[in-house]
C-alpha positions in Angstrom: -13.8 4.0 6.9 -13.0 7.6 8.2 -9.3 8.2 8.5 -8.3 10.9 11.4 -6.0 13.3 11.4 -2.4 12.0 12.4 -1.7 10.9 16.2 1.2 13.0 17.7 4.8 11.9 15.9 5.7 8.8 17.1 9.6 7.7 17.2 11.0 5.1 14.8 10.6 2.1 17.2 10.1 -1.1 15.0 9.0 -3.1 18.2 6.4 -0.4 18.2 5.2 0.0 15.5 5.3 -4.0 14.7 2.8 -4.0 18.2 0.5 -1.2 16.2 0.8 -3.3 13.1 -0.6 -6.6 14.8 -3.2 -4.7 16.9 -4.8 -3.1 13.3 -4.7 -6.9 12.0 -6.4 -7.9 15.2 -9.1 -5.4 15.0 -9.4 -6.3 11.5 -9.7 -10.0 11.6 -8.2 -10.3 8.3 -5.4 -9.4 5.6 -4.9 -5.6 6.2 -2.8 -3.6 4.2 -0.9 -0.7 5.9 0.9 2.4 4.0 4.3 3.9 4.4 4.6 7.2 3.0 7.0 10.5 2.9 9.5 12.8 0.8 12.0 10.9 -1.6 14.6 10.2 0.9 12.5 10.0 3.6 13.9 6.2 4.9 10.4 4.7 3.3 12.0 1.5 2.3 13.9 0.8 5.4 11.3 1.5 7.5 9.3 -0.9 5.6 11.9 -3.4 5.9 12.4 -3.1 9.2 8.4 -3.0 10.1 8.2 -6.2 8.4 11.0 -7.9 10.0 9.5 -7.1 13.3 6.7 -8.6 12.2 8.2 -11.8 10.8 6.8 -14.1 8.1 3.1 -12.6 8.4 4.5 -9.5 6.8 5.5 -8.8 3.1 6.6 -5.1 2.3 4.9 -4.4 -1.8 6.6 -1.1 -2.8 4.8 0.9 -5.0 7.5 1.9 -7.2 7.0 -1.1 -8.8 4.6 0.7 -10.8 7.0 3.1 -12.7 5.9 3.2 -16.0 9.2 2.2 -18.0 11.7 3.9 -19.3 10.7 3.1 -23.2 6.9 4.2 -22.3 8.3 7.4 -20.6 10.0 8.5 -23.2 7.5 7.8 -25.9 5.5 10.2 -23.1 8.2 12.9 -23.1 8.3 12.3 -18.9 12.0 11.3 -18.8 13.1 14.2 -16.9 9.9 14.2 -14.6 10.9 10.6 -13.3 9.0 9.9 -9.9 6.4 12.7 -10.4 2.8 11.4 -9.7 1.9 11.2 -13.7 5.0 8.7 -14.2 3.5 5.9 -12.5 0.4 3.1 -13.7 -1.3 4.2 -10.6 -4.4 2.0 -11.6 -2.2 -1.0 -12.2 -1.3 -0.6 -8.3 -4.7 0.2 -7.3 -5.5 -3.3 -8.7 -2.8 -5.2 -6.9 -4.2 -4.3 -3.9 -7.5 -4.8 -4.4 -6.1 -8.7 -5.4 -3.6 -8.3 -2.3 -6.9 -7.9 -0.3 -8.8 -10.7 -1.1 -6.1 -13.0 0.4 -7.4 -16.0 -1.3 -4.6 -17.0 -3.3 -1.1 -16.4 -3.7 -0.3 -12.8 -5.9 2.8 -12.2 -7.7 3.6 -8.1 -7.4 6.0 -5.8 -9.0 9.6 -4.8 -7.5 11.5 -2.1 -9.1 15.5 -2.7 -10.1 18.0 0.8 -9.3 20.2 -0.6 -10.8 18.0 -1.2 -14.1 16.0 1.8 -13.3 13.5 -0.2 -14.5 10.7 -2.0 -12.9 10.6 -5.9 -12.8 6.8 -7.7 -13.3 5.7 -10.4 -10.9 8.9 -10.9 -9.0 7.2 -10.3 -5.1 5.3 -13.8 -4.5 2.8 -12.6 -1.3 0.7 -15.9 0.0 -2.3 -16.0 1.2 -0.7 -17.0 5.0 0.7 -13.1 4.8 -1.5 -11.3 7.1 0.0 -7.6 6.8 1.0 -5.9 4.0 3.3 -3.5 3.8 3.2 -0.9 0.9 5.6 2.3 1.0 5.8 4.9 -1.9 5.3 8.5 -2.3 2.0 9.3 -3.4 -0.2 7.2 -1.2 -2.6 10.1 0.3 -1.9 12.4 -3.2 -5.3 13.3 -4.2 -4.4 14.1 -7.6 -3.6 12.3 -10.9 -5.6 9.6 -10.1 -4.0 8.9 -6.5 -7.0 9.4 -4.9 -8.2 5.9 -5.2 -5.4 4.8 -3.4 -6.1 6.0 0.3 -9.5 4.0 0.4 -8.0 1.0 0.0 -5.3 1.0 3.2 -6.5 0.3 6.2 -4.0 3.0 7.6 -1.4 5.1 6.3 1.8 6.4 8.4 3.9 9.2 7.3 7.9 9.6 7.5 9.1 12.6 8.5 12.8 13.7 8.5 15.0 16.4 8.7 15.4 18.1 4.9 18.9 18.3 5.2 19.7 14.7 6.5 16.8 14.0 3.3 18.8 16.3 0.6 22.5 14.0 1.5 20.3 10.6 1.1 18.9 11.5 -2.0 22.7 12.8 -3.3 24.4 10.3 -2.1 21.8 7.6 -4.1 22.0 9.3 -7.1 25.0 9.2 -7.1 25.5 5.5 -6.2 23.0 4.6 -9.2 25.5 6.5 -12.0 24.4 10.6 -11.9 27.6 12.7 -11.0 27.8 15.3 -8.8 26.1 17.9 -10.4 23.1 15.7 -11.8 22.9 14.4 -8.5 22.2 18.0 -7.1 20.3 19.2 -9.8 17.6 15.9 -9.4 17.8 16.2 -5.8 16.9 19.9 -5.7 14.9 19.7 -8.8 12.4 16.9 -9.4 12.3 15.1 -6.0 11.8 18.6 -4.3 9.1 19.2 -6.2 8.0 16.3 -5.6 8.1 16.6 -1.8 6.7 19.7 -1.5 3.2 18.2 -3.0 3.7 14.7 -0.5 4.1 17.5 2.6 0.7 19.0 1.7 -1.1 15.7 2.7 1.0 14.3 5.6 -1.2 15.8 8.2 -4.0 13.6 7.0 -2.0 10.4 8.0 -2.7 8.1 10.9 0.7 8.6 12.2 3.5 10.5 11.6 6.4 8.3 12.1 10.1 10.7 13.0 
């Protein structure tokens, strides 16, 4: 299906957006599987989380950082210190989930990803077939590059997060530093690898169904 260019922002109003969210699965007549995209920081998961409890029990929220390739495997790859770039992730391991995520015709056990760990965790997201909307939020989703473009095709529509930068810099500090980097390394992550990351994620949001603020 063609995909417009976005709608004017729209305010972070889970009622909303749950009403949008039911209307797409409406239209649909089956499972439908929406995306949630933005900038490290940009309040992906809890936007997510919130969407889907809106929702209530027809909802699931799949992240896609469930797909980090490990830590052993990045290493082996020297892309330790690229963490989170689009090369860093099994991007055709996710592209399969949801190809089985849209078939709806048996229960599928997806990936979650552990902070704590920093490591992802296999099969620990049971999503039923009595789920009618998915809900998968990561970075990359309308990245054309690295083998992201086979993503897009396969949501039925993709909304964007946009936030101030600065309120985005302090959340990305501030979880750093929660999940052991100190101040500096923090700073140096935020500023270094997850800016350069959303500088390439900002190139694409205007090709979004909705940019959510």
């Amino acid at each position: 299906m063609a995909h417009p260019t976005a709608d004017p922002y729209a305010p972070f109003d889970p009622a909303g957006l749950a009403a949008r969210a039911r209307a797409l699965a409406g239209r649909a007549g089956q499972r439908v599987i929406l995306g949630i995209t933005g900038a490290p920081g940009a309040g992906k998961s809890t936007i997510a989380a919130a969407l889907a409890a809106a929702i209530g029990p027809a909802a699931r929220v799949v992240p896609m950082d469930g797909f980090h390739l490990s830590n052993a495997v990045l290493d082996g790859l020297g892309r330790t210190a690229r963490k989170g770039a689009p090369d860093t992730f099994d991007v055709d391991g996710y592209a399969a989930l949801l190809e089985r995520l849209r078939r709806a015709d048996r229960t599928v056990y997806a990936p979650s990803f552990d902070r704590q760990r920093d490591e992802p965790v296999a099969g620990d997201l049971p999503v039923p077939p009595s789920v009618r909307i998915v809900i998968t939020e990561g970075n990359y989703l309308l990245v054309p590059t690295h083998g992201w473009h086979q993503i897009r095709p396969l949501l039925d529509e993709v909304w964007h997060v946009d936030v101030d930068p600065t309120v985005r810099l302090g959340r990305l500090i501030a979880r750093h530093r929660q999940f052991g980097k100190d101040a500096e390394q923090a700073w140096a992550w935020a500023t270094g690898p997850d800016e350069a990351n959303a500088r390439l994620i900002a190139d694409q949001r205007l090709t979004a169904d909705l940019i959510i603020r």
